[in-house]
N, C-alpha and C positions, 0 to 999 in steps of 0.2 A: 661140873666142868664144861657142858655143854654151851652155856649161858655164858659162861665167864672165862677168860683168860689168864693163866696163872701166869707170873712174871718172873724170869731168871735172874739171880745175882748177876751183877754187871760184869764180875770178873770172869762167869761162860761166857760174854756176849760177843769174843772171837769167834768159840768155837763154835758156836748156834750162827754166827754169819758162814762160818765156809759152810756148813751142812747145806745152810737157807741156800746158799748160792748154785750150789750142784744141785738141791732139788728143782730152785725155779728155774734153769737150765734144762734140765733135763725131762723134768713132769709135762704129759700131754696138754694142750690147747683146753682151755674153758671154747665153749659156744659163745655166749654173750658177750659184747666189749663195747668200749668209750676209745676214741683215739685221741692221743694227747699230742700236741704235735710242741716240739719244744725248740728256744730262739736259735738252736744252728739247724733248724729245719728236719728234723728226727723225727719218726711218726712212733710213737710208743702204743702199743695196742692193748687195752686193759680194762677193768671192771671198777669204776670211783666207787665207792662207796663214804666218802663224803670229807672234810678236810679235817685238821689240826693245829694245832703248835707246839712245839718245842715247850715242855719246861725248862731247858737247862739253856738255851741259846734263846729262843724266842720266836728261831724259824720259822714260818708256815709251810707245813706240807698239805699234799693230796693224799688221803687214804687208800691206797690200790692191793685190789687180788691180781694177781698174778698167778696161775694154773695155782690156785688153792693158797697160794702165800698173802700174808698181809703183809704188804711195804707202805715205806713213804716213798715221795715224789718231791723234790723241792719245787714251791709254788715260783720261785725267783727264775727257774731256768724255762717255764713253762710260757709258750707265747699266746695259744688258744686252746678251745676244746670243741671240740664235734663231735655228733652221735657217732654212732656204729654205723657199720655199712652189710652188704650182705656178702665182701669179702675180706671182710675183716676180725678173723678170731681171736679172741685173747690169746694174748703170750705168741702169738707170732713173730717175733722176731728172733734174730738171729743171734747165735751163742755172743759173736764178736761186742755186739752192741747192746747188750746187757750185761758183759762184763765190761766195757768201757765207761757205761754208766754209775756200776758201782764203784770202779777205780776213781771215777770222778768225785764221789761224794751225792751226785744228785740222784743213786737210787740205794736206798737205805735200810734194813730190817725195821720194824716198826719197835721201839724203846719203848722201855716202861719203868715205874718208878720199881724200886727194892723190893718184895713183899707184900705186894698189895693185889688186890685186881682190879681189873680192869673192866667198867658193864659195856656190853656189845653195842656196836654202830647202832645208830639210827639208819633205816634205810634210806638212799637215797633218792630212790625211785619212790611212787605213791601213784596209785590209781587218782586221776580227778575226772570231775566232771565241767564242760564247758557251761559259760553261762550266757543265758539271753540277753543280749544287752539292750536290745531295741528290736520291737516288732511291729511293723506298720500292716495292719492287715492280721488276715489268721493264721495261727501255726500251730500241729499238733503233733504230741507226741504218741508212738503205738511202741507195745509193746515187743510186739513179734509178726510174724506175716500174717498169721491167722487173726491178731487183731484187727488186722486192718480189712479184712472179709467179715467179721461180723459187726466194724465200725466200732470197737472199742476203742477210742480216744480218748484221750488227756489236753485239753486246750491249754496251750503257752502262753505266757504273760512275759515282759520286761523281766528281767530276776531271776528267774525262774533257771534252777540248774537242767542242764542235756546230761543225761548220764550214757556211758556207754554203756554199749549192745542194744540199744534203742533206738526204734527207726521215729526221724521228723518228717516230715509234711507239711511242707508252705504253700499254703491256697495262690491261685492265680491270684493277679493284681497285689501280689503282698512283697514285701521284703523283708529280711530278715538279718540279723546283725549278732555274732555269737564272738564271744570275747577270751581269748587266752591273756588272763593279767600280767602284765609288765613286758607282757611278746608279743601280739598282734591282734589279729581280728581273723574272720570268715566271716564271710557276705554271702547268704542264698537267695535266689531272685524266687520269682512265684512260682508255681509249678515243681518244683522239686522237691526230691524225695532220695531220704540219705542215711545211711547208718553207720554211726560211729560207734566201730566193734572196738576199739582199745585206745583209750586218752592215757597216758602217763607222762606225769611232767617228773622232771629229773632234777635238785634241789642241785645236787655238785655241780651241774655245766648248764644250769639255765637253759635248760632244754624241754621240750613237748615232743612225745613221740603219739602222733596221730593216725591213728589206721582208719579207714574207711568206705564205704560202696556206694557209691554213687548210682542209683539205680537211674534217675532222671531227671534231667534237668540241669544248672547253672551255678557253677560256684565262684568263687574268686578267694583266695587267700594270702592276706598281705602280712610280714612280718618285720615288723618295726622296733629293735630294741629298744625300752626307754632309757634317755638321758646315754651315759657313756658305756650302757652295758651289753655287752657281747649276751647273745643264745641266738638258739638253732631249731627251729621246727624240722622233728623227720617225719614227713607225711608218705606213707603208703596210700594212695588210692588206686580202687580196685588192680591191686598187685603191681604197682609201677610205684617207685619210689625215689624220694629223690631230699636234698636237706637243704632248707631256704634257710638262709641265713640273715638276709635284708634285700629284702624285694617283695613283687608278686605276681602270685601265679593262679591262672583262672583256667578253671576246667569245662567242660560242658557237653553234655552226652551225644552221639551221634544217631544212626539207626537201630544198630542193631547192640542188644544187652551187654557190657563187658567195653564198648569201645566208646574213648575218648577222645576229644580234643584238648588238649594241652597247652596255653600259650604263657609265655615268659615274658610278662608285659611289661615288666620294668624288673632292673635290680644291679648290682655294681658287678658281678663276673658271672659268669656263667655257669648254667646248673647242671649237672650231673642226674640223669636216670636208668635208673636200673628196674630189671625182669627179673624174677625167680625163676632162673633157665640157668644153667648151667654152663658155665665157658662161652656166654653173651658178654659183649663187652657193651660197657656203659656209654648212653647218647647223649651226648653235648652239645646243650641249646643255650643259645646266644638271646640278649634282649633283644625282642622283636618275631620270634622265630614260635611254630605250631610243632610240637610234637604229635601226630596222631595216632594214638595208642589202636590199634588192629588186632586181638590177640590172634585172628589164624594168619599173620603174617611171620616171618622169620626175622625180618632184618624192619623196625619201625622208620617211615620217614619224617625228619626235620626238613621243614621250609617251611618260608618268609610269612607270616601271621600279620594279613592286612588290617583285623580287628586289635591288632594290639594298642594304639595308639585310643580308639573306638573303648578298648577297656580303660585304659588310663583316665579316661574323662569321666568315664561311669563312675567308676569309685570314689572320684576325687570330690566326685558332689551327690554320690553317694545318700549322706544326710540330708539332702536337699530335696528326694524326692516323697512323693506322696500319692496316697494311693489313686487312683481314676475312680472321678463322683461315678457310681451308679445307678443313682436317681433318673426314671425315663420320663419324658414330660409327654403324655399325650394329647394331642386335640383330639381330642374325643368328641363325637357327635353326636348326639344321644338319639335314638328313632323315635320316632313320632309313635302314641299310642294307638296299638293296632289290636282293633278287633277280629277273634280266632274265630269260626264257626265250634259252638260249643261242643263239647266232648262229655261224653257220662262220667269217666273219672277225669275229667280236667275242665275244671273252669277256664273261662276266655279273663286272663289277665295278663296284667303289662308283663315283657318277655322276662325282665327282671326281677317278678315275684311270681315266676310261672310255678308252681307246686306239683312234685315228682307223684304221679299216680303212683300211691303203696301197695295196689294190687300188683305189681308189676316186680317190683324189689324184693328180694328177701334174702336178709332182714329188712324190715321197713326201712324205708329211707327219707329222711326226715328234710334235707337239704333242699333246699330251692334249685330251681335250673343255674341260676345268675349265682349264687354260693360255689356251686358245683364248675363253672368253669373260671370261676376266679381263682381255686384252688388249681388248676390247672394252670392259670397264666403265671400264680406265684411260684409254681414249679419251676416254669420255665427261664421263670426271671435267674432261682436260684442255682439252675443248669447249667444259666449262660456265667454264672458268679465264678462258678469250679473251672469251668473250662475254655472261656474264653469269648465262646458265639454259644446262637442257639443251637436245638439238634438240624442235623440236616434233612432236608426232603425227603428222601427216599429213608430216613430211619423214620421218621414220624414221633408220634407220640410215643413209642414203644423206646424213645431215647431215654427216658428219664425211668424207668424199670429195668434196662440192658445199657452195658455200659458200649459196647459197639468197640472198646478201645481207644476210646476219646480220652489221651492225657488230662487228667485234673478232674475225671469222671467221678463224683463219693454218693451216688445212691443207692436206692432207690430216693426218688423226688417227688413221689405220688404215694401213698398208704393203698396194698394190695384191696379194701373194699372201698375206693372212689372208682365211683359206674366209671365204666369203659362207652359208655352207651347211653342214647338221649332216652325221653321216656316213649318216643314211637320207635326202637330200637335199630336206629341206625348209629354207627360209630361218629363218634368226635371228629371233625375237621381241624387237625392242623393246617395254620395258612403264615407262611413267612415272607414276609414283604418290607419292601425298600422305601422311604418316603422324607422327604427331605436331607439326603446324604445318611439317611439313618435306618439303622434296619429293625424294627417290627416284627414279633411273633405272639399268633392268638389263637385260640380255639374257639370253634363253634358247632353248633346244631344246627342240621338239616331244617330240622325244624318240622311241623305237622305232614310236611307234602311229601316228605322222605328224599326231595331231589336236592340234587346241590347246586344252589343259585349264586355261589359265587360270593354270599354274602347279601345279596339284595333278596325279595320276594318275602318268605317267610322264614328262610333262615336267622339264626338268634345268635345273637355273640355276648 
C-alpha cells in the first residue's frame, strides 16, 4: 500500500471530499513549494508533482500536495508558474481561499477509476547535471578543496557533463560556455572558480533550481525560454537568491570571500533578491542597476550599474571571441663564441653546451647549463599562462614554487630537483624587462666570475 493508492467507489467520493477538505484546511504547512499563480491573480502555494487528465471529461490538471493531500488543479484557470521563494510555504493560504477554490470547481480531490490502482508519480524534480557546451581554452574540473591542493584534475572538453558538488576552474585567457537545454546558458570568463552544490531541473514548471559559490571570478547568466515556452531559473549564489525568468544577470567577485557584484543587465521587469535573514525584506533591482552583495552589511545597496550596457555587448559576441595567441617572438642575439679560462671540472665550451661539474650535484646532474635554464624560462612562460604576467620582482624565482596569492596561480612550475644554483654556486638571476611595448622575462648565470654584469661580461643566459 505504500507504493500504490487504492481507490474508493465513486459513490464515497462526497464523503472522502468533505474529510479531504477539513483536512487540507486544517493540517500544518509542508516546507517545500511551487507557486501557482492563477488568471484572476491568486498566488496558490504548493508542491507540482507533475500533470494529468481527466478520463471522464478530458480536462488537464496539475498534480498538487497540499499539507500531505493529492489534489488536482485545473490547468485552464492557471496563468503561470514560479519556483518557490524563501517565503513562501506550501499550503499557506488562507481557509477563505481554498474553500472558494473548491466551490469553484478548480481545486479538486484527485479521482480514480473503480477498483483499480493507481502506480505512484514520477517525480517531478530530478538531479541534473549542466553541460559544457563550448570551451575556448582550458577548464577543469576538481573534486573537492583538497583536490585542488594536491592538483587532482579532470580536464573539460565541449560535451562533457558538470556535475554538482564539483568545483570548475577556467584557466586565464579561456572562456567557457555551460548550457541549461531548452532555458539558457552560463558564460564563465578566465580565472574563475565555481561550485555548483545543487542543479535540479523541475519537469512540471520548466524550471532549473541552481545553487552555487562563486569563490572567484566572472559570471554572467542569461535565460532565454525556447520558442513560446515560459520557465524560470532559481539561482541562489553564494546565499542571495533571486528567479530570472528572461533576461540576464552577471555576477562578479569583489575583494573580499562571500562578496559580490550583481548586475541586471538586461530583462523585461524587475528581479527580486533575497538573504536567508529573517524578516529582510526583498531588494528590487531595475534593468541597469548593481546589487552589491556585502554579507557584514544589514541593509544591501542597489545603484546605477555603469558596466551594464559594457555586459550587454560582451555576451552578445560572446561566440566571437578567441583566445589571445601566446606565442613570444624573440630577436634573440646569439653571443659570440667565448673562450672560459679552463677549469679541472669544466671544460671551456660554448655557454649553450656548458656541462654541469657532477662533483658538485648530487644526484649527478646530467643537464646542460642551457637545458637548465630553458626549463626555467618554459616555467615562466607557463606562470605567465595561469595568471596573467610574469612573477613580480621582488617574488623572484621563488614565484613558480609559492604561490604568493597570485589569482590563477596552479604550481609548482619547476620540479623540486631543478638546481636552484649555477655550477659555481651562485643563484639564478631572474631579470624582467620591457622591449618593444612588450614585456620579457629570463633567467641567468652569474657565470664563472660569480658577479652580476647585468647580462654582459661572462654572464650566461
Amino acid at each position: 500500500m505504500t507504493a500504490q493508492r487504492f481507490v474508493i467507489r465513486l459513490s464515497l467520493r462526497w464523503i472522502r471530499f468533505v474529510g479531504w477538505a477539513l483536512c487540507l484546511l486544517s493540517a500544518p504547512p509542508a516546507t517545500r513549494a511551487e507557486i501557482v499563480i492563477l488568471k484572476d491573480g491568486t498566488r496558490l502555494h504548493c508542491e507540482i508533482q507533475g500533470e494529468t487528465r481527466s478520463p471522464d471529461t478530458g480536462i488537464q490538471y496539475y498534480q498538487l500536495n497540499i499539507n500531505g493531500s493529492l489534489i488536482w488543479l485545473a490547468k485552464s484557470a492557471v496563468d503561470r508558474l514560479e519556483p518557490s521563494t524563501p517565503v513562501a510555504p506550501a499550503g499557506s493560504e488562507n481557509p477563505e481561499l481554498m474553500k472558494r477554490l473548491i466551490q469553484e470547481g478548480t481545486l479538486v480531490p484527485a479521482p480514480a477509476e473503480t477498483l483499480e490502482f493507481v502506480q505512484p508519480l514520477k517525480p517531478a524534480s530530478q538531479t541534473f547535471s549542466l553541460r559544457a557546451a563550448d570551451i575556448r581554452g582550458w577548464a577543469y574540473l576538481y573534486e573537492n578543496e583538497a583536490a585542488i591542493e594536491e592538483r587532482r584534475r579532470i580536464p573539460l572538453q565541449a560535451g562533457d557533463p558538470v556535475p554538482q558538488g564539483q568545483i570548475v576552474q577556467v584557466s586565464p585567457n579561456t572562456r567557457m560556455t555551460l548550457e541549461m537545454p531548452g532555458l539558457g546558458k552560463i558564460g564563465l570568463y578566465g580565472g574563475t572558480r565555481i561550485r555548483f552544490n545543487e542543479i535540479i531541473y523541475n519537469r512540471a514548471i520548466k524550471s532549473y533550481k541552481v545553487t552555487a559559490r562563486l569563490d572567484r571570478g566572472r559570471i554572467w547568466i542569461q535565460v532565454q525560454p525556447e520558442g513560446p515556452a515560459e520557465g524560470t531559473v532559481n539561482l541562489n549564489l553564494n546565499s542571495v537568491t533571486t528567479n530570472i525568468q528572461n533576461g540576464l544577470l552577471y555576477a562578479e567577485t569583489v575583494e573580499k570571500i562571500g562578496e559580490l557584484d550583481l548586475i541586471y543587465a538586461e530583462g523585461r521587469k524587475d528581479l527580486n533578491f533575497w538573504r536567508n535573514r529573517p524578516g529582510e525584506a526583498p531588494y528590487s533591482v531595475s534593468t541597469g542597476q548593481v546589487l552589491r552583495v556585502r554579507p557584514g552589511l544589514n541593509r544591501l545597496p542597489v545603484e546605477p550599474a555603469s558596466q551594464a550596457e559594457e555586459v550587454r555587448k560582451n555576451v552578445a559576441h560572446w561566440a566571437e571571441w578567441q583566445p589571445e595567441a601566446l606565442a613570444v617572438q624573440l630577436d634573440l642575439v646569439i653571443p659570440p663564441l667565448i673562450t672560459f679560462p679552463s677549469y679541472r671540472a669544466l671544460p671551456a665550451l660554448h655557454p649553450y653546451e656548458l656541462i654541469l661539474d657532477q662533483s658538485l650535484v648530487i644526484p649527478a646532474e646530467t643537464r646542460s647549463l642551457g637545458e637548465i635554464l630553458a626549463e626555467y624560462r618554459k616555467a615562466l612562460e607557463t606562470y605567465k599562462f595561469h595568471t596573467g604576467r610574469y612573477p613580480a620582482p621582488e617574488h623572484g624565482l621563488d614565484a613558480l614554487v609559492k604561490s604568493y596569492n597570485i589569482p590563477g596561480w596552479n604550481g609548482p612550475y619547476i620540479p623540486p630537483e631543478l638546481p636552484r644554483r649555477d655550477v659555481w654556486g651562485s643563484e639564478f638571476v631572474y631579470e624582467l624587462f620591457t622591449e618593444n611595448n612588450r614585456q620579457y622575462a629570463g633567467v641567468r648565470s652569474k657565470g664563472p666570475n660569480r658577479e652580476d654584469d647585468k647580462g654582459l661580461e661572462d654572464d650566461i643566459r
